[in-house]
C-alpha positions in Angstrom: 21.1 17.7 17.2 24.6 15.8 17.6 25.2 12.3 16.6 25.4 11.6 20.6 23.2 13.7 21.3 20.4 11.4 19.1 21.8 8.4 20.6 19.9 5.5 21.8 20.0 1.8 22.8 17.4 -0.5 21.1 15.8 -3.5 22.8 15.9 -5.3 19.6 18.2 -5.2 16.5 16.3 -3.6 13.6 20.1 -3.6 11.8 19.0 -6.2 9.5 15.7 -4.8 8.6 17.0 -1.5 7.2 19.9 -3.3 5.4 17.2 -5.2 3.4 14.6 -2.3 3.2 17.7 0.2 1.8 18.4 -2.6 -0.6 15.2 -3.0 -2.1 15.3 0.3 -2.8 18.7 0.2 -4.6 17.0 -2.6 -6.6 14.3 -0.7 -7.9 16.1 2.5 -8.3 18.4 0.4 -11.1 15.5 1.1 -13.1 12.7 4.0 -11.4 14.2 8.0 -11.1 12.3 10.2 -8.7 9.5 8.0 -7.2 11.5 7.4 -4.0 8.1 8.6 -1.6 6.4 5.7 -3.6 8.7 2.6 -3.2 9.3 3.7 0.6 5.5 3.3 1.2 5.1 0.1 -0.6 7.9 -1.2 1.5 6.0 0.2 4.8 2.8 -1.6 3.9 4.3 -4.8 3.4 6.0 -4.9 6.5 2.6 -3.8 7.7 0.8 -6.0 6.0 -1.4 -3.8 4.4 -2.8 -3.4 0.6 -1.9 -0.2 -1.6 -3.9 1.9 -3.9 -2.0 3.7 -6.4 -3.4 6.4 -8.7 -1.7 8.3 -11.4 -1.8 9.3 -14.8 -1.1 6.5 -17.6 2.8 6.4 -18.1 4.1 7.5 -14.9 5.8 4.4 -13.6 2.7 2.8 -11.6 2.7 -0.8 -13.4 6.6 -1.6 -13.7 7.6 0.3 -10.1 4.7 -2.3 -8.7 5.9 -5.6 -10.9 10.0 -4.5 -9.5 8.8 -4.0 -6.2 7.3 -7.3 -6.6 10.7 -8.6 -8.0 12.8 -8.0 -5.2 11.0 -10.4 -2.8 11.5 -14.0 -2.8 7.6 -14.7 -3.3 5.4 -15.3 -6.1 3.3 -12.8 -8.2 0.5 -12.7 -10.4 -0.6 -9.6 -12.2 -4.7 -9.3 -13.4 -5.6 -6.8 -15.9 -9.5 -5.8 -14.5 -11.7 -4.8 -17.4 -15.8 -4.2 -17.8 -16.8 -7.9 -18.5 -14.0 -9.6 -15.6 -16.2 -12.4 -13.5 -15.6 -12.7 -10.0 -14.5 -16.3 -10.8 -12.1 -15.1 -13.1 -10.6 -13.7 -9.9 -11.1 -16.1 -7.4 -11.6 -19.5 -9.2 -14.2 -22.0 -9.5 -15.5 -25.3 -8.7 -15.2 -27.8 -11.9 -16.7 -31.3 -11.8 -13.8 -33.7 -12.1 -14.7 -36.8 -13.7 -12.6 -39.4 -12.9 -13.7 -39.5 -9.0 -17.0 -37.7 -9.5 -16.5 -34.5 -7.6 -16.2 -30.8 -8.1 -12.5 -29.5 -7.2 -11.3 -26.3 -6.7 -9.8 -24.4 -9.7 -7.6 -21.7 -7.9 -7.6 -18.7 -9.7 -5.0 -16.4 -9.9 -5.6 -13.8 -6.9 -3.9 -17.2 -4.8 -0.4 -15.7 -4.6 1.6 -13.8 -2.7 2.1 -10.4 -4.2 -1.1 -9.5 -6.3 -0.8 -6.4 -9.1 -4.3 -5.5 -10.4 -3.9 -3.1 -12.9 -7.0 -0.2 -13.8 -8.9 -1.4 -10.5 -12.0 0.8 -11.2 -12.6 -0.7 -14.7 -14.6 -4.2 -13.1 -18.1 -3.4 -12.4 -19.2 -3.5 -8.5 -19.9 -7.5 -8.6 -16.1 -8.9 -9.2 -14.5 -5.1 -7.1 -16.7 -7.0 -3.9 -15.4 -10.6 -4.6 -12.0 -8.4 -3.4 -13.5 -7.9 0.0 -13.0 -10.7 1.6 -9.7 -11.2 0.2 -8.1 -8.3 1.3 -10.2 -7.9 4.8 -10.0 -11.6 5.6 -6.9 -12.9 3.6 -9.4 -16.0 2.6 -11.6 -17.2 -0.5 -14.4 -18.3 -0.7 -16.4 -20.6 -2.9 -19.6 -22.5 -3.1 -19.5 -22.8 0.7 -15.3 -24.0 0.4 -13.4 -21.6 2.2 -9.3 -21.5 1.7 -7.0 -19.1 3.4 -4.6 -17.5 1.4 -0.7 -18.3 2.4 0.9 -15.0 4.1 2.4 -13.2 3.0 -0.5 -11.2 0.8 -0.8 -8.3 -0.3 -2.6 -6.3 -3.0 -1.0 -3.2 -5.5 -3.8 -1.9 -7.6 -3.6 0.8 -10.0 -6.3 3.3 -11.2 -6.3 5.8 -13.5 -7.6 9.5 -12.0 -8.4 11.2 -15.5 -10.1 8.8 -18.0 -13.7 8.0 -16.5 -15.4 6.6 -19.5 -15.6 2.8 -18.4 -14.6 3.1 -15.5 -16.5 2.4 -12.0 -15.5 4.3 -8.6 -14.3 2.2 -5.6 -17.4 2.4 -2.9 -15.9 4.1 0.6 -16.0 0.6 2.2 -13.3 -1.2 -0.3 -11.2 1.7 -0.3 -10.5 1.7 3.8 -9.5 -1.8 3.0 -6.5 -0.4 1.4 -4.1 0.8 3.8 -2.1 3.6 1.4 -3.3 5.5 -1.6 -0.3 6.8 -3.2 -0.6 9.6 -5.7 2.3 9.2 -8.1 3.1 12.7 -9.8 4.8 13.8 -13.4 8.4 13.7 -12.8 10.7 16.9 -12.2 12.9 18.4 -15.6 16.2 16.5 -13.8 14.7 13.4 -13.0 12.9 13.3 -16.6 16.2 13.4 -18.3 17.4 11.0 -15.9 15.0 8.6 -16.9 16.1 9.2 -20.6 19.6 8.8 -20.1 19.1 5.4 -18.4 16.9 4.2 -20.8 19.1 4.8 -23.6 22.0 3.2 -21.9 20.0 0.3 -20.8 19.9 -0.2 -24.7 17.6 -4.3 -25.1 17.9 -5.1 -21.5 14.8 -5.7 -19.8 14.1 -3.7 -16.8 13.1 -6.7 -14.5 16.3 -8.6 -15.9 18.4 -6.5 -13.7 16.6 -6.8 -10.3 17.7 -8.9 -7.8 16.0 -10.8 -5.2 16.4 -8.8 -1.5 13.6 -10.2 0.5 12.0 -13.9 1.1 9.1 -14.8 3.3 11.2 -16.1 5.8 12.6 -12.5 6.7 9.7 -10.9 6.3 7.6 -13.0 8.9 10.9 -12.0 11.3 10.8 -8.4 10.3 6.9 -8.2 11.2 7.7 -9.7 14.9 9.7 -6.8 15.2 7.1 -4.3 14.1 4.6 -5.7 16.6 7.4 -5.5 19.7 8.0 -1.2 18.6 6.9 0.5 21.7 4.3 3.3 21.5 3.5 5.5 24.7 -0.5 6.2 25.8 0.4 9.7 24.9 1.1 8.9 20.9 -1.7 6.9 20.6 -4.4 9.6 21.9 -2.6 12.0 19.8 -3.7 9.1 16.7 -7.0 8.8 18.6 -7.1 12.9 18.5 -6.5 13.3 14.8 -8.6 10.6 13.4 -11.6 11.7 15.8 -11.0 15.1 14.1 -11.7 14.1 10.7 -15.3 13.3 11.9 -16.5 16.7 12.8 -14.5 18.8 10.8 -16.7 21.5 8.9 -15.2 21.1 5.9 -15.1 16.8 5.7 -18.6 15.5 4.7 -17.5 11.7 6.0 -14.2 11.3 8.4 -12.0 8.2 9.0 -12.5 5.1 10.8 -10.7 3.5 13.6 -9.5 0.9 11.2 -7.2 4.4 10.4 -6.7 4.6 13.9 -5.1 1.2 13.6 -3.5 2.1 10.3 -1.4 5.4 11.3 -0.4 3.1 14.5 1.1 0.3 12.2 2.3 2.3 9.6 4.0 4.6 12.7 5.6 1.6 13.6 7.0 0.5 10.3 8.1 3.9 9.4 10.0 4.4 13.5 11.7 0.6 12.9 13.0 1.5 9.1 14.6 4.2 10.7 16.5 1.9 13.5 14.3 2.9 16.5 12.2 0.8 18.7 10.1 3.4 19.6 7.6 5.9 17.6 7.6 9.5 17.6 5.4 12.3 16.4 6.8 12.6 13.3 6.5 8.7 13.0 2.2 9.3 12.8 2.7 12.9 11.0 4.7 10.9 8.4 1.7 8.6 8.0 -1.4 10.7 8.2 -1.9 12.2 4.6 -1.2 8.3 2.5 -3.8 6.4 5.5 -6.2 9.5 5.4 -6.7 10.8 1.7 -8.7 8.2 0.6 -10.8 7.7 3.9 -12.3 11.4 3.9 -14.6 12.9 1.9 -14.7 17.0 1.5 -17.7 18.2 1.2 -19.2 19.6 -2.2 -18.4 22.8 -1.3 -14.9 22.5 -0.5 -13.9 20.3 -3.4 -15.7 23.2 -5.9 -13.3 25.7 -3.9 -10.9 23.0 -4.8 -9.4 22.2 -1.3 -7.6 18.6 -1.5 -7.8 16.4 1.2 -4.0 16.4 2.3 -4.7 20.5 2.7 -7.4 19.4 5.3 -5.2 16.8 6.9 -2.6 19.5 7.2 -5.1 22.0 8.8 -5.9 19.1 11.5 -2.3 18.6 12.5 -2.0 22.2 12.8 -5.0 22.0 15.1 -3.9 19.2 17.6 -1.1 20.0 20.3 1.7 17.9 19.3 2.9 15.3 22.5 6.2 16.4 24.2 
């Protein structure tokens, strides 16, 4: 298709969003080769305002691509390291009795930011992983009866580790459909591998976050999520969304199927992902685009597909296939 002939008119200037989104990703890439799938999706769930889930192997770029992420927005970000004997109030904070004026005060702990890294997730048993719930659900805190809202904009980057299990605990169904992505980060390719040792060595003592600029404040970003909620969708996008997700819930080989808090996600994400693009208006490919990072950690196979070792994004791909596509 021609330039002309993939012309449109927008109702609303999206020029200024994909300026900033294509320069956060010329930050980061000062520093990350290869993991260009990754930093595009944790640009779409902050404009989405959404929490991400990322799983890989230690040493493939999870941490630092989340902490220079972080770095390129004008906000400020607190990283907590999750281990076996991490309190809830080590999270969220406590009350301490003051006493000069003989009254208990709120000692914020450090999940009160803006941009919140928690790194090996699955390593805090179940009583400080639901202290998360309301945080990420709700976007407040709280504690012994005080409840305090959390400033916007908030969002959460965890990291888990898929291969070491010894100390770990696994993330009940209901805290995972909090998150809106999981993104699996992969081994680099041989080119991008010696890419990453090329810059390294010519980086020499310079430290990585050093050299990343500041792209995004919260200003913009309240603007830029205005413009996501005015992206038009047609009735005949969002029953293809309804049709896939309602798929997931009687497919033969899924033993539990998504939500319609997916539902919602694909539709936001769709969004996002049509508006970084410079289009006021979501296509197909917009909610094929979003299925496999919103679904894959919403479905569960059952035992007898996982032991035939079928993945989920194979299943996802087999219910595209099966819905008619909207013209």
């Amino acid at each position: 298709m021609t330039p002309e002939e993939n012309s449109f008119d927008n109702r609303i200037d999206l020029s200024v969003l994909q300026e900033k989104v294509g320069n956060i990703k010329k930050e980061i890439a000062k520093i990350i080769i290869g993991q260009e799938e990754m930093v595009e999706l944790l640009i779409a769930a902050l404009l989405a305002n959404g929490h991400v889930l990322i799983e890989g192997v230690p040493g493939v770029a999870k941490t630092i691509t989340a902490k220079l992420f972080a770095k390129t927005l004008d906000t400020e970000f607190n990283r907590i390291q999750f281990t076996p004997d991490l309190m809830p109030s080590d999270v969220l904070g406590t009350a301490v009795f003051n006493q000069k004026n003989n009254e208990f005060e709120l000692k914020k702990g450090p999940v009160f930011s803006n941009i919140i890294l928690i790194d090996e997730i699955n390593r805090a048993p179940a009583k400080t992983q639901s202290a998360l719930f309301e945080i990420m659900e709700e976007r407040q805190v709280t504690i012994d009866g005080q409840t305090v809202f959390l400033e916007d904009p908030f969002m959460v980057l965890a990291t888990q580790n898929p291969i070491d299990h010894e100390g770990t605990y696994a993330l009940p169904e209901a805290q995972l459909d909090r998150f809106l992505f999981k993104i699996n980060v992969v081994y680099p390719s041989f080119d991008n591998e010696v890419d990453i040792l090329k810059t390294h060595h010519l980086r020499k003592a310079e430290k990585p976050l050093d050299l990343i600029g500041k792209v995004l404040d919260s200003k913009d970003l309240s603007i830029f999520k205005c413009l996501i909620h005015e992206i038009r969708i047609e009735e005949n996008i969002l029953k293809y969304i309804a049709e896939l997700v309602t798929k997931t819930r009687n497919h033969p080989y899924l033993y539990l199927g998504a939500s319609p808090r997916a539902s919602l996600a694909i539709m936001n994400t769709s969004k996002v992902f049509a508006a970084v693009e410079g289009r006021d208006f979501v296509i197909p490919e917009d909610v094929k685009k979003a299925l496999i990072p919103v679904l894959r950690h919403r479905i569960v196979l059952t035992p007898e597909r996982e032991m035939e070792g079928f993945t989920a994004a194979q299943v996802i791909d087999l219910i595209v296939k099966s819905v008619e596509v909207p013209r």
